[in-house]
C-alpha positions as CSV (number, residue, x, y, z in Angstrom):
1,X,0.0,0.0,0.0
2,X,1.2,3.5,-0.9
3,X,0.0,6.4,0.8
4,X,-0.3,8.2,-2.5
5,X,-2.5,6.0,-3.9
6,X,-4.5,5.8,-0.7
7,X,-5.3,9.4,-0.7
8,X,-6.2,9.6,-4.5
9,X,-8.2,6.8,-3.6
10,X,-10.0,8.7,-1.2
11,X,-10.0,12.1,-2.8
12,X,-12.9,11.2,-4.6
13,X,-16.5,12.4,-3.0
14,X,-18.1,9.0,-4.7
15,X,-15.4,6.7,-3.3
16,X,-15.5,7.9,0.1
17,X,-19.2,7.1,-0.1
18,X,-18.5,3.7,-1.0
19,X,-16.4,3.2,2.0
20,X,-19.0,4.5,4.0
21,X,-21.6,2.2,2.5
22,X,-19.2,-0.8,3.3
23,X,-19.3,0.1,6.9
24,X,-22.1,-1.8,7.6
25,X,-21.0,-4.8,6.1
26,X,-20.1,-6.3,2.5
27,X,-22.0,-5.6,-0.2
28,X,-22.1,-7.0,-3.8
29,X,-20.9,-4.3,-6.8
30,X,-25.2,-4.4,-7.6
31,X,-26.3,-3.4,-4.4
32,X,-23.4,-0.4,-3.8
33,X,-24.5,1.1,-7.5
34,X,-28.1,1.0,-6.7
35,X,-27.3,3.7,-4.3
36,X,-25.7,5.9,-7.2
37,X,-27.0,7.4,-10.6
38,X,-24.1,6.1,-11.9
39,X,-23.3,3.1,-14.9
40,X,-22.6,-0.1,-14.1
41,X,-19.2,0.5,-15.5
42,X,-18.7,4.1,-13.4
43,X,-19.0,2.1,-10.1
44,X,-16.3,-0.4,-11.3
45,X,-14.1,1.8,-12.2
46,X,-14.4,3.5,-8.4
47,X,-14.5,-0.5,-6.7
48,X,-11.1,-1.0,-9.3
49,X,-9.2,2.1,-7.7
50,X,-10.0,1.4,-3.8
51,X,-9.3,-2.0,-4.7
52,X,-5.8,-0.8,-5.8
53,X,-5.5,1.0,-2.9
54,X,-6.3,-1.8,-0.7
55,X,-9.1,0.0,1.0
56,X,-11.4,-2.6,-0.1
57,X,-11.4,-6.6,-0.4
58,X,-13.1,-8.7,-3.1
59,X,-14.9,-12.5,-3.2
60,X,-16.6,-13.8,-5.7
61,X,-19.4,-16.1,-5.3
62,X,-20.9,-17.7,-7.5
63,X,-22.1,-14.4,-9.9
64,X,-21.3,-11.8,-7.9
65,X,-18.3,-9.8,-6.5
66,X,-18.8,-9.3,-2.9
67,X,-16.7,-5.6,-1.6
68,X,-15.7,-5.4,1.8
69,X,-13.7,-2.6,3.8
70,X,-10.2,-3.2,5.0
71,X,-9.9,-1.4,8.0
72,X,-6.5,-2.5,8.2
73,X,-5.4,0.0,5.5
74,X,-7.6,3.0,8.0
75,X,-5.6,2.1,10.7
76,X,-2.5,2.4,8.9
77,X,-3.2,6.1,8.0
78,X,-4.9,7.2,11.2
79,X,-1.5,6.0,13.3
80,X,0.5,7.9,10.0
81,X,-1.9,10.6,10.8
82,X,-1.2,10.6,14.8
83,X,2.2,10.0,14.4
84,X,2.5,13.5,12.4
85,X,0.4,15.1,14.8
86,X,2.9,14.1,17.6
87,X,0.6,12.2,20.1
């Protein structure tokens, strides 16, 4: 993980929305778009690049792609973050 693509990553409004859909749990690539008046294709692009940037997992079953969050990845910028704060 870099921290540069992390923070492209999340420098997009619609990405950060995703995240915050998968809060609550995983969700398949069709039930995250539904929430968007984006394309099919839009919405993968967005799941390619936090995928990229590790900020979200994949499994596929069966027909679907199921997206989860890594929290792992948040953890590693908030102790960055703390760290540069100086606490």
């Amino acid at each position: 993980m870099s921290f540069e693509e992390t923070f492209k990553a999340l420098s997009d409004p619609t990405r950060r929305e995703i995240l915050q859909l998968l809060r609550s749990g995983r969700k398949s690539a069709g039930e995250i778009s539904e929430q968007f008046g984006l394309t099919g294709a839009t919405i993968s692009h967005h799941l390619n690049v936090l995928k990229s940037a590790d900020l979200v997992t994949d499994e596929k079953e069966g027909r679907f792609i199921y997206y989860t969050l890594n929290t792992s990845v948040v953890e590693d910028i908030l102790l960055w973050l703390t760290q540069l704060k100086g606490e």
